[in-house]
LOPA-28277 format. One record per residue (C-alpha): residue number from 1; x, y, z. Coordinates in pm, 1 decimal. Example, Ala and Ser with C-alpha at 12.3 -4.5 7.8 and 13.67 -1.06 7.14 Angstrom:
REM LOPA-28277
[1 [1230.0 -450.0 780.0]]
[2 [1367.0 -106.0 714.0]]
//
This chain:
REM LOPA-28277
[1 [689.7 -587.7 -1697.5]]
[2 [848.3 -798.3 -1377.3]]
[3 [1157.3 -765.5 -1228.2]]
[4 [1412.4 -1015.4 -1122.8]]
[5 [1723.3 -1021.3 -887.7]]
[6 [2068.2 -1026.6 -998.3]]
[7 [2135.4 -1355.0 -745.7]]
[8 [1845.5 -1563.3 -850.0]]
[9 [1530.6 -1406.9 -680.8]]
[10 [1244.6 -1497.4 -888.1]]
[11 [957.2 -1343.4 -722.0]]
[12 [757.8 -1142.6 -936.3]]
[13 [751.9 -767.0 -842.6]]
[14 [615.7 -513.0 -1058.2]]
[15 [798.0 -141.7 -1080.2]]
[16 [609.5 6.2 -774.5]]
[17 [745.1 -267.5 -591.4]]
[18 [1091.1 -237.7 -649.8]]
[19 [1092.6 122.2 -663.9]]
[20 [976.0 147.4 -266.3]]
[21 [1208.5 -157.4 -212.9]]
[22 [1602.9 -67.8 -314.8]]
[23 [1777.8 -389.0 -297.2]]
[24 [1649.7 -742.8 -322.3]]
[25 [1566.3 -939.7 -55.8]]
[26 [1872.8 -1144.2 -158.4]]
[27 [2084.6 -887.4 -187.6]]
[28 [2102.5 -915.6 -560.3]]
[29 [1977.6 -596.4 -761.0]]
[30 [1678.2 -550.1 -982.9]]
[31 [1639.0 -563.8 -1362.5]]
[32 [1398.8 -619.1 -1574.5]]
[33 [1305.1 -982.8 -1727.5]]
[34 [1402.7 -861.6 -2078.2]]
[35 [1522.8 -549.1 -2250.3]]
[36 [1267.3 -438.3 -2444.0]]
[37 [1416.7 -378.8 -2813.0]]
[38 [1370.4 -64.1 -2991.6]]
[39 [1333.0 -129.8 -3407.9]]
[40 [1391.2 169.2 -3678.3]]
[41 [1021.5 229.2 -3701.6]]
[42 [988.6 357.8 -3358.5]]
[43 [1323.5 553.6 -3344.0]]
[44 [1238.0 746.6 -3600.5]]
[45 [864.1 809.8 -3430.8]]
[46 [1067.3 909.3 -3137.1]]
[47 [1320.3 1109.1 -3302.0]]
[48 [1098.3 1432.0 -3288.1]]
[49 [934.2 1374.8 -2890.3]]
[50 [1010.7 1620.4 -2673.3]]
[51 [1236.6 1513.3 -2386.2]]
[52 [975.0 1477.1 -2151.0]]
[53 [756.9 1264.8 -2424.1]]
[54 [1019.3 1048.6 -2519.6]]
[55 [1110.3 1011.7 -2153.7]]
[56 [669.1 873.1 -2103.7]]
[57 [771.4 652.0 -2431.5]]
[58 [1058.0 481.6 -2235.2]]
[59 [908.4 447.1 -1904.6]]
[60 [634.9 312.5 -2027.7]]
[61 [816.7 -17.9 -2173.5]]
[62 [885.8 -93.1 -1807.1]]
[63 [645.6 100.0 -1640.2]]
[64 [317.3 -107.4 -1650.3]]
[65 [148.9 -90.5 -1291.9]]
[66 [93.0 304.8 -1301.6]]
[67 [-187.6 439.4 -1500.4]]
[68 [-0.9 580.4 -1834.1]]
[69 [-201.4 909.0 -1737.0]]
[70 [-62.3 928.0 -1420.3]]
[71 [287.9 850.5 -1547.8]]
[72 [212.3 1120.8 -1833.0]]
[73 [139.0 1385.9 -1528.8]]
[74 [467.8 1260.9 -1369.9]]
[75 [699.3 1348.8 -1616.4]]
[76 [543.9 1644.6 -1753.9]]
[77 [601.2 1810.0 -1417.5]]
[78 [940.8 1692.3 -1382.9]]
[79 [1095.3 1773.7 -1731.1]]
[80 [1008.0 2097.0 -1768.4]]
[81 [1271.0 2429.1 -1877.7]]
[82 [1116.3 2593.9 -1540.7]]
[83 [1369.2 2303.1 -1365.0]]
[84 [1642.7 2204.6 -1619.0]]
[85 [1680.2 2571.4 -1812.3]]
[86 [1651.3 2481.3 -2161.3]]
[87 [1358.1 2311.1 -2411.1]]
[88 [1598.5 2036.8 -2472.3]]
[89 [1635.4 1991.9 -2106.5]]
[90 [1977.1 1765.0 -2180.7]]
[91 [2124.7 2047.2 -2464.0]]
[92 [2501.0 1938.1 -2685.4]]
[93 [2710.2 2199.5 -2679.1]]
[94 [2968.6 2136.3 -2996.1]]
[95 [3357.7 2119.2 -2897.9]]
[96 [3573.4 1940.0 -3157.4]]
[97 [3454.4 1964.9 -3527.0]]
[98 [3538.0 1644.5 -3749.6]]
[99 [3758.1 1888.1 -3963.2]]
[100 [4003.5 1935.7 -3640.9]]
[101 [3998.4 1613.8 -3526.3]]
[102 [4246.2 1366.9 -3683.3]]
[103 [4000.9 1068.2 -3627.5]]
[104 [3684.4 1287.6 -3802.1]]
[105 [3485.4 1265.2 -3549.8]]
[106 [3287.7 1573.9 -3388.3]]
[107 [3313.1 1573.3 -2984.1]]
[108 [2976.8 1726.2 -2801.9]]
[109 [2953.6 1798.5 -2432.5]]
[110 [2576.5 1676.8 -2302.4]]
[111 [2417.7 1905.6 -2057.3]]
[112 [2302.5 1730.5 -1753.1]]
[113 [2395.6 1969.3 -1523.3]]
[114 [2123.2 2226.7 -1531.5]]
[115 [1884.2 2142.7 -1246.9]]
[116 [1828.4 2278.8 -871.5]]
[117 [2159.1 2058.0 -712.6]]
[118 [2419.2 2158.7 -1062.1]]
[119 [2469.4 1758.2 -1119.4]]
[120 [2346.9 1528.9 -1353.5]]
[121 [2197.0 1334.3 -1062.1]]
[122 [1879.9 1568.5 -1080.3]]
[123 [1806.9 1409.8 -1377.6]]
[124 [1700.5 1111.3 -1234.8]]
[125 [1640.5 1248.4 -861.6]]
[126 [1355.2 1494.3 -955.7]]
[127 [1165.6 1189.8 -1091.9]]
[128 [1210.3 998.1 -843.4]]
[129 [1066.1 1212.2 -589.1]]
[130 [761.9 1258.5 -756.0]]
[131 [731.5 869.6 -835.7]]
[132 [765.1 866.7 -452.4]]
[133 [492.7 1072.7 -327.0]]
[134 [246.1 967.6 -595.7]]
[135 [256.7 577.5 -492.8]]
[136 [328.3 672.0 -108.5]]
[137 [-21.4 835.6 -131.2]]
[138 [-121.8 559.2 -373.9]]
[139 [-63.3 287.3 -52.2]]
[140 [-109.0 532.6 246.5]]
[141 [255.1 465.0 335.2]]
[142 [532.6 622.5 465.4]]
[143 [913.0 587.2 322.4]]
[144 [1241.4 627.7 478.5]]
[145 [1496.2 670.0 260.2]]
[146 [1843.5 607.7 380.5]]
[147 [2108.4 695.6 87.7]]
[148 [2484.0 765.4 66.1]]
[149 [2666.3 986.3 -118.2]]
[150 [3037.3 1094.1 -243.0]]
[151 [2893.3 1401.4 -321.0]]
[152 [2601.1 1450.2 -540.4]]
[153 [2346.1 1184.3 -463.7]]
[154 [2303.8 1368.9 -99.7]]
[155 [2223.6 1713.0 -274.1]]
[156 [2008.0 1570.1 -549.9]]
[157 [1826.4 1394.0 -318.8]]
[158 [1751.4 1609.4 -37.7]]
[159 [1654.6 1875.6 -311.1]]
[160 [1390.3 1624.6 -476.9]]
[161 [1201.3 1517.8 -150.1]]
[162 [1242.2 1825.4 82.1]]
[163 [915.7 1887.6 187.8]]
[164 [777.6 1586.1 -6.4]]
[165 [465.5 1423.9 177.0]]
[166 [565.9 1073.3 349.7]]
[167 [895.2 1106.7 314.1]]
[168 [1233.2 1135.8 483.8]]
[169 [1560.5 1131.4 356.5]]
[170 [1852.8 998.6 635.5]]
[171 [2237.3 1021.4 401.7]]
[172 [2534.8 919.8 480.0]]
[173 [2827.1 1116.3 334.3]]
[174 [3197.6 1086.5 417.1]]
[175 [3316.9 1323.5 689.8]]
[176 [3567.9 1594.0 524.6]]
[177 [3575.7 1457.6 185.4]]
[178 [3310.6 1627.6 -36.9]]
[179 [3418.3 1990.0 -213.2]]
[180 [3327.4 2259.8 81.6]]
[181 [3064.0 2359.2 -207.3]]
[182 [2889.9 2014.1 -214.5]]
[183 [2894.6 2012.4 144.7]]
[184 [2716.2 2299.8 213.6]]
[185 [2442.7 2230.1 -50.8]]
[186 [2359.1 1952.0 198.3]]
[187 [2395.5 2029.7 522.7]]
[188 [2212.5 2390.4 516.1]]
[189 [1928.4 2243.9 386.3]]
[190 [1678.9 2277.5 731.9]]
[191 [1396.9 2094.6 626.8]]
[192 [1239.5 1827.6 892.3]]
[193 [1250.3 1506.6 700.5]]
[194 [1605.6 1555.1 600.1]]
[195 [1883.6 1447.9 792.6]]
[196 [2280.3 1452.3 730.8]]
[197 [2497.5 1242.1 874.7]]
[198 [2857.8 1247.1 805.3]]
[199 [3058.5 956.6 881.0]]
[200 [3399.8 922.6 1001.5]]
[201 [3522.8 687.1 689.1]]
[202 [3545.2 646.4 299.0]]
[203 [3224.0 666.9 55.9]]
[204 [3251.1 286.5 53.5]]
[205 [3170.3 253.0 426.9]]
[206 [2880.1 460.7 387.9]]
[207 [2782.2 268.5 107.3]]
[208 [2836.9 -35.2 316.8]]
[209 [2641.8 56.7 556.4]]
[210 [2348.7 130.0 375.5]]
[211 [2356.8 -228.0 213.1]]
[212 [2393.5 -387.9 595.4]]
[213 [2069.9 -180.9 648.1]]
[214 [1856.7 -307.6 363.7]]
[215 [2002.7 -640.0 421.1]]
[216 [1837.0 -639.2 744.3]]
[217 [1505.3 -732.5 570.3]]
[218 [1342.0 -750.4 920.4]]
[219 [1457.7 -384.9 1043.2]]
[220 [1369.8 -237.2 683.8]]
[221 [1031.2 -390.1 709.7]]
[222 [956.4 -243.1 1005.5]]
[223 [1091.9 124.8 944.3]]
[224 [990.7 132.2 587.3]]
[225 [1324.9 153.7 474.0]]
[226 [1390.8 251.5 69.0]]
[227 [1685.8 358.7 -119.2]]
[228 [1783.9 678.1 -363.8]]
[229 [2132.9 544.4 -457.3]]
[230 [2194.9 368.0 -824.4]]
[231 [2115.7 -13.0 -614.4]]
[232 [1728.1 121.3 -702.6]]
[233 [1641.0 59.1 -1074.5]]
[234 [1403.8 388.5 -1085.4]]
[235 [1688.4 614.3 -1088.9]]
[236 [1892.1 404.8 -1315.5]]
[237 [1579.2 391.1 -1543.0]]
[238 [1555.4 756.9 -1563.9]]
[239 [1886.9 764.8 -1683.4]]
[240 [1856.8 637.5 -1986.7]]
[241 [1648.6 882.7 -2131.6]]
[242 [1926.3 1090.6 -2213.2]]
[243 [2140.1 837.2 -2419.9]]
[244 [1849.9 868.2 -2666.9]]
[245 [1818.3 1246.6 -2622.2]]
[246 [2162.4 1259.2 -2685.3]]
[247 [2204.3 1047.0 -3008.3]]
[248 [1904.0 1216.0 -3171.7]]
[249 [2053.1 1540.0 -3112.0]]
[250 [2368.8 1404.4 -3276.0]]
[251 [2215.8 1207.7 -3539.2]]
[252 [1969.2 1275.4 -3831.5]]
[253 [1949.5 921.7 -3951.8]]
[254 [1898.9 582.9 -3729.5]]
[255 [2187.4 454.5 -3968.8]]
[256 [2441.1 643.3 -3767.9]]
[257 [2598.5 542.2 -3473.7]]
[258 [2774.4 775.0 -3168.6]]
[259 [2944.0 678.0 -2893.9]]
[260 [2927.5 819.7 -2518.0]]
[261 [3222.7 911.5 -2306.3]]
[262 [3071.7 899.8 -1901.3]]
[263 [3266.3 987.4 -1572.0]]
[264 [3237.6 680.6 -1384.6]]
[265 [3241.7 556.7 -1026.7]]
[266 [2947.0 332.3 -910.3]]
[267 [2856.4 233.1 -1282.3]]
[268 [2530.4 380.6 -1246.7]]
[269 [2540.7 617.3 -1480.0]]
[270 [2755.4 380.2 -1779.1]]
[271 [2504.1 122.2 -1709.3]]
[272 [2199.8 380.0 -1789.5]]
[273 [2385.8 344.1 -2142.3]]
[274 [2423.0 -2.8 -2119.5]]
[275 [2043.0 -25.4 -2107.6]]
[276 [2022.9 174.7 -2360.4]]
[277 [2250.9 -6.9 -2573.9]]
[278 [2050.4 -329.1 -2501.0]]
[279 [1771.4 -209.7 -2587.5]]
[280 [1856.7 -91.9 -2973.7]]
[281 [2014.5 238.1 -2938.1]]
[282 [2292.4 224.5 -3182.9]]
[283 [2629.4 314.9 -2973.4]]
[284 [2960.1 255.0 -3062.4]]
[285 [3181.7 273.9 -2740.3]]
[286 [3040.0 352.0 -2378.8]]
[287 [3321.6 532.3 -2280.2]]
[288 [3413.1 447.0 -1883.4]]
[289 [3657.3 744.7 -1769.0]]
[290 [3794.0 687.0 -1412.5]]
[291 [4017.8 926.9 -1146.3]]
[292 [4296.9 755.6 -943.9]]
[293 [4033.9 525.5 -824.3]]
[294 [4054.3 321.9 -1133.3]]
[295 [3874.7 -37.6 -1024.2]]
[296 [3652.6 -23.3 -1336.9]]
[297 [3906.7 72.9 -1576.6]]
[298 [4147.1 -186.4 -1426.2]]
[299 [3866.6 -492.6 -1503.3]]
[300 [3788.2 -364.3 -1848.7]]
[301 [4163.7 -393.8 -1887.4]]
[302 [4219.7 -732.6 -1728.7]]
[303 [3923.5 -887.9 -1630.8]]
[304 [4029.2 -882.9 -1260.7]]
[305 [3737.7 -674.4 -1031.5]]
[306 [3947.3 -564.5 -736.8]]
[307 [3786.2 -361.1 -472.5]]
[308 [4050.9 -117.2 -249.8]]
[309 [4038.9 -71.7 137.5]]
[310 [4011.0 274.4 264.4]]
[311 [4390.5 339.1 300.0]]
[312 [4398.8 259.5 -50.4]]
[313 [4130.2 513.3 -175.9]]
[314 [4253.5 809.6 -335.3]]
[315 [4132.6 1157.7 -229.2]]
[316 [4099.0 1354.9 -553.4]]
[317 [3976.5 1655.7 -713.7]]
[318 [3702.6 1463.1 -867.0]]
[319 [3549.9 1336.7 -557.9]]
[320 [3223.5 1231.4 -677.2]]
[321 [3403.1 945.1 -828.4]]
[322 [3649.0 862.8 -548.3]]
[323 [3519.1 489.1 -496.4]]
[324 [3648.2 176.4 -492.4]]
[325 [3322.1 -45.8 -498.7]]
[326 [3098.3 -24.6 -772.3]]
[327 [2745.9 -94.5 -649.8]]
[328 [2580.1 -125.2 -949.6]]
[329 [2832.2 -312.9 -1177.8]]
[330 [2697.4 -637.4 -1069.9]]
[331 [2402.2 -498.3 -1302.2]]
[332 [2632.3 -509.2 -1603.7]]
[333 [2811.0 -871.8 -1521.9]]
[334 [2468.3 -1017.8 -1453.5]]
[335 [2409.6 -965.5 -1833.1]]
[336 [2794.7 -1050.0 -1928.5]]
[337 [2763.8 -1361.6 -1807.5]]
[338 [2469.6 -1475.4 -1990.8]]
[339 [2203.2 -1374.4 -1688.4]]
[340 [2376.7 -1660.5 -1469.9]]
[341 [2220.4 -1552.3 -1113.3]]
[342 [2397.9 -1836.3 -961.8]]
[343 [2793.1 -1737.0 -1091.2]]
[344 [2687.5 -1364.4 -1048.4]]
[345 [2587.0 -1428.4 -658.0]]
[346 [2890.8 -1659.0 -622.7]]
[347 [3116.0 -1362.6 -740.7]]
[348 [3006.5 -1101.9 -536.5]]
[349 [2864.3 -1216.2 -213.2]]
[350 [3138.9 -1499.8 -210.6]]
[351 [3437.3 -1353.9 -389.2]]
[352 [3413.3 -994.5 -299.5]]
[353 [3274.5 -1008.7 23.1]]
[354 [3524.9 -1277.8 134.2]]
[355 [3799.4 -1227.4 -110.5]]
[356 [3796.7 -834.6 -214.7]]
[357 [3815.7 -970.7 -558.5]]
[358 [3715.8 -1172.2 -860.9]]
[359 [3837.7 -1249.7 -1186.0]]
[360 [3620.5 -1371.6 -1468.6]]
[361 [3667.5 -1650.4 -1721.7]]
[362 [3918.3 -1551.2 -2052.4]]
[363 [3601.9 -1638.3 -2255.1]]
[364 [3346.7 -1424.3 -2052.4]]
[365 [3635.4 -1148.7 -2069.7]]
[366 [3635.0 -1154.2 -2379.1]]
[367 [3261.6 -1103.4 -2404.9]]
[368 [3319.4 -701.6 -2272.1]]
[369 [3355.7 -619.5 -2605.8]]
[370 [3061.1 -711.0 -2739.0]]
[371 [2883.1 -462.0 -2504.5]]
[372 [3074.1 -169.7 -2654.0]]
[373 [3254.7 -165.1 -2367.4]]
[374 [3635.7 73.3 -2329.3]]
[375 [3760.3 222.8 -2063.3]]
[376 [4049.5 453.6 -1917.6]]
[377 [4212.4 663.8 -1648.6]]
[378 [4238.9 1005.5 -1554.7]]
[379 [4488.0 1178.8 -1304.4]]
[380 [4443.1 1542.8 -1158.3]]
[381 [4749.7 1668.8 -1387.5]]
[382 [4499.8 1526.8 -1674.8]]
[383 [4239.6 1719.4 -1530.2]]
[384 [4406.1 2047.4 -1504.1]]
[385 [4546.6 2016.0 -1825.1]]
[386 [4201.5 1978.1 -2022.3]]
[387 [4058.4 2217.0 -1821.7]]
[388 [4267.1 2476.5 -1933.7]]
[389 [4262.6 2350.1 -2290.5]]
[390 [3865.1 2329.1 -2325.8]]
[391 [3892.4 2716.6 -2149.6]]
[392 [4162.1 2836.2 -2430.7]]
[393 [4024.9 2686.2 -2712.6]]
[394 [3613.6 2705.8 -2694.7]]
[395 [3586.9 2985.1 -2388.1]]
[396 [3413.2 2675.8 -2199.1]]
[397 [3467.9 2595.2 -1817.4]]
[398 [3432.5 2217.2 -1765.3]]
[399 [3418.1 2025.4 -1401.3]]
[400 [3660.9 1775.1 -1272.5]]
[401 [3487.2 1479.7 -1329.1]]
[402 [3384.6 1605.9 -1689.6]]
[403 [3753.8 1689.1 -1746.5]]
[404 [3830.5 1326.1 -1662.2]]
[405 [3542.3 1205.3 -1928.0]]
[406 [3687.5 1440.4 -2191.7]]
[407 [4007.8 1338.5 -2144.5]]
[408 [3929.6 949.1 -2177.6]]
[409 [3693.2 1024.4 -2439.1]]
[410 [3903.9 1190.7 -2681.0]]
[411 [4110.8 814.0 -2646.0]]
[412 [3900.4 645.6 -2817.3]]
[413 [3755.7 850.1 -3097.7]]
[414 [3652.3 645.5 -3411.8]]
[415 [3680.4 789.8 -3782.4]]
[416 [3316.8 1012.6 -3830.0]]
[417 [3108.1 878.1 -3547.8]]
[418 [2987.7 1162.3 -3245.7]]
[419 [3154.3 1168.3 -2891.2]]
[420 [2902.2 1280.8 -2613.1]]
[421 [3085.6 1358.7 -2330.1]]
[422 [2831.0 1381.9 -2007.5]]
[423 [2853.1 1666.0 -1853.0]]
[424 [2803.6 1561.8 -1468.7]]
[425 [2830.4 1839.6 -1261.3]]
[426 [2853.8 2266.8 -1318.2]]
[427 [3222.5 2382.2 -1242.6]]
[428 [3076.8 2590.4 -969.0]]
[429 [3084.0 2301.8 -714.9]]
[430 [3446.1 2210.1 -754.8]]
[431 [3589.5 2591.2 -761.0]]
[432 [3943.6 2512.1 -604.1]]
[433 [4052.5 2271.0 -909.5]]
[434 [3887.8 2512.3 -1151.5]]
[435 [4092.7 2844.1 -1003.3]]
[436 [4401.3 2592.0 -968.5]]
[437 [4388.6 2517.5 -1346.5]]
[438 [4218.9 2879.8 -1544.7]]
[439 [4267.1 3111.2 -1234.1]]
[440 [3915.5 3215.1 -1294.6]]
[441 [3639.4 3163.4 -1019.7]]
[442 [3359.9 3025.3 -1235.5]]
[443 [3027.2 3136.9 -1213.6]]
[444 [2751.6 2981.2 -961.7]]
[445 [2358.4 3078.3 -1004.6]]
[446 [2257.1 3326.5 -779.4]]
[447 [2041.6 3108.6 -544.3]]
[448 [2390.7 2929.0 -464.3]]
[449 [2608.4 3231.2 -395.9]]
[450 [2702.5 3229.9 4.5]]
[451 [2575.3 2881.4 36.2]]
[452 [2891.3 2785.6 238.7]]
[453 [2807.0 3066.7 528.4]]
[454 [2470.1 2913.7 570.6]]
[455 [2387.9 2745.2 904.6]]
[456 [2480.0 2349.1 909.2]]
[457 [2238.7 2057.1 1009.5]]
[458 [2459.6 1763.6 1069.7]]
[459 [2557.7 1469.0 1306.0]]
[460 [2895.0 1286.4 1264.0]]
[461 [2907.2 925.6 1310.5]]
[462 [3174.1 608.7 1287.7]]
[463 [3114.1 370.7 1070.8]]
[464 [2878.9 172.0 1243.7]]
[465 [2538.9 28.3 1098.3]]
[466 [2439.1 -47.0 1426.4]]
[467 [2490.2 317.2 1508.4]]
[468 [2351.6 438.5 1218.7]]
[469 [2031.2 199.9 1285.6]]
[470 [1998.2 345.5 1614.7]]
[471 [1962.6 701.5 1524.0]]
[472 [1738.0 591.6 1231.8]]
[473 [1505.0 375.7 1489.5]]
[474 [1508.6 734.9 1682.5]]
[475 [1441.6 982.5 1448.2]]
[476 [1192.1 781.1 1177.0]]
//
């Protein structure tokens, strides 16, 4: 299995390339030549794998330059109930029975929020740090990672290569706008190779800034730079192992469809389940739930893709998604329009990066819903309010940005088919909103109680990638 770029690079690369390389030397982001499709013969084989088999059974369709025993080894140690808590490592937890729902249609949350960091980004993160120090020592290389994060990225990635052999992880968060919980998850950690820096600016600046960075092909080159962040198709990948984990949890025949409701921000996570999708699994609607930062929601609505300045990017109490440029939806209109490199470069790096916005074609609008694609918004009175209903009605605390995918989910319900709503993050890191709406403090695991009166490890920067390049050039 190759990959290609999103804006026309055709250069072979196998998966160890791209997975030590982030972003393509274009700019344009990786994907694979071809879905590979999924028929009813091998669903059903893989309808009784254990998570971490099924998860070998996926990577290996685009995993062909590691040794399958290696990759085997991999995965075994990373999806294991000694990291994620349970057997089923990504567990449903019923909500809505058909019989109460008007449309007939049972609503499930999916746990993803069960390893060392509380988010769903561990799912992928864990992986990924292993898949980094097996083909560092493969090469006899070294890797700096340089990431940014509205909130759980950092933690989830700090907590997968701490300590990790070759490795060192420089983030970028945004100074004073992550939950005091998320925050301190980070910037306690003490290790060596992991270094915080919080910059005076939005999540998109940060997220800027790393792109300026990898676009610097000479600079990365020399200071081995990689990426963590949804741009690199590893993480994504990893992903997607849980839309199938999901519907066969859901499902007992291949005949039967569900659909997904997902929290969304930088489209990372939807466009796990647009992979998915692609590649056979039979899903109704992927769900896209938005806060007040509703650019996705707003093109699946219109067709018009409008990124906002930082004046115009809300603060809310689902931080995580509080972004306004969707790195990894060029992934998705790549594929919308037909894999047309040349009209997917000419809408980003011209449109957006010029114009701050781009509008497709009536007839390639019209093409979302083919995908499966719906989409909707969320405000923090929305959040509150299905907070306190999921507490009064199941006994179940929910997180913001869960709240928000509940909320949007339970829109679009269709007569007898599942809704999994992701669960993204434990309430635990987002205890303000949670007290506001229940006025109950929810529960934390023990390891995590104090965390905020630990010692900080920080530096605050402007938003500079020259700045940030000089402390990197210092400190790799």
């Amino acid at each position: 299995m190759n990959y290609l770029s999103t804006r026309g690079d055709l250069t072979p690369r196998g998966f160890s390339d791209i997975l030590l390389e982030g972003l393509a030397p274009d700019g344009g982001l990786y994907l694979p030549e071809s879905y590979p499709k999924i028929d009813d013969a091998t669903l059903t084989r893989w309808r009784g794998l254990s998570y971490a088999d099924l998860a070998f059974e996926i990577l290996s369709l685009y995993i062909t330059d590691i040794p399958a025993g290696d990759l085997r080894t991999l995965v075994n140690k990373t999806y294991t109930p000694a990291i994620f808590g349970t057997p089923e490592i990504t567990p449903l937890k019923s909500l809505d029975r058909a019989a109460s729902t008007p449309e007939g249609a049972d609503v499930y949350l999916q746990a993803l929020s069960n390893g060392p960091t509380l988010a769903f980004k561990d799912m992928a993160m864990q992986l990924l740090g292993n898949l980094f120090e097996y083909e560092l020592a493969r090469r006899g290389e070294t890797l700096n990672i340089l990431g940014a994060t509205s909130g759980d990225t950092g933690s989830a990635a700090e907590y997968a290569m701490r300590g990790k052999q070759g490795v060192n992880v420089f983030m970028l968060s945004p100074n004073g706008r992550m939950s005091p919980f998320q925050q301190a998850q980070m910037f306690s950690l003490q290790d060596a190779n992991i270094h915080n820096i919080a910059i005076d600016g939005v999540f998109d600046e940060c997220q800027d800034i790393v792109k300026a960075v990898s676009n610097d092909l000479e600079f990365k080159r020399r200071h081995h730079i990689g990426t963590v962040n949804s741009i690199n198709w590893a993480r994504l990948l990893a992903q997607v192992v849980y839309y199938f984990a999901g519907y066969f949890q859901a499902t007992w025949s291949n005949d039967q469809q569900v659909s997904f409701a997902v929290p969304s921000g930088n489209f990372g996570n939807i466009c796990a389940g647009h992979v998915a999708r692609m590649m056979g699994l039979p899903i109704r609607y992927l769900v896209l739930a938005t806060n007040e930062n509703n650019v996705l929601d707003e093109f699946f609505r219109t067709g018009t893709y409008r990124v906002r300045g930082s004046a115009e990017t809300h603060e809310t109490s689902s931080p995580s998604m509080d972004i306004s440029k969707a790195s990894n939806f060029e992934r998705f209109v790549f594929d919308l329009l037909g894999r047309d490199a040349a009209r997917t470069k000419q809408l980003f790096k011209t449109e957006v990066e010029q114009h701050g916005a781009f509008t497709v074609s009536d007839d390639e609008f019209a093409n979302t819903s083919s995908f499966g694609f719906v989409s909707g918004t969320s405000t923090h009175a929305d959040r509150l309010a299905t907070i306190r209903d999921t507490y009064k009605r199941f006994g179940v605390v929910i997180d913001t940005h869960t709240a928000d995918g509940l909320k949007v989910g339970r829109e679009h319900l269709d007569w007898g088919i599942p809704m999994l709503v992701l669960e993204t993050a434990l309430p635990a890191k987002f205890a303000e909103t949670i007290v506001e709406a229940i006025g109950v403090q929810p529960d934390r695991p023990s390891a995590m109680r104090g965390i905020e009166d630990l010692p900080k490890r920080f530096v605050v920067m402007p938003a500079d990638a020259q700045a940030v390049k000089t402390y990197l050039s210092a400190n790799v």
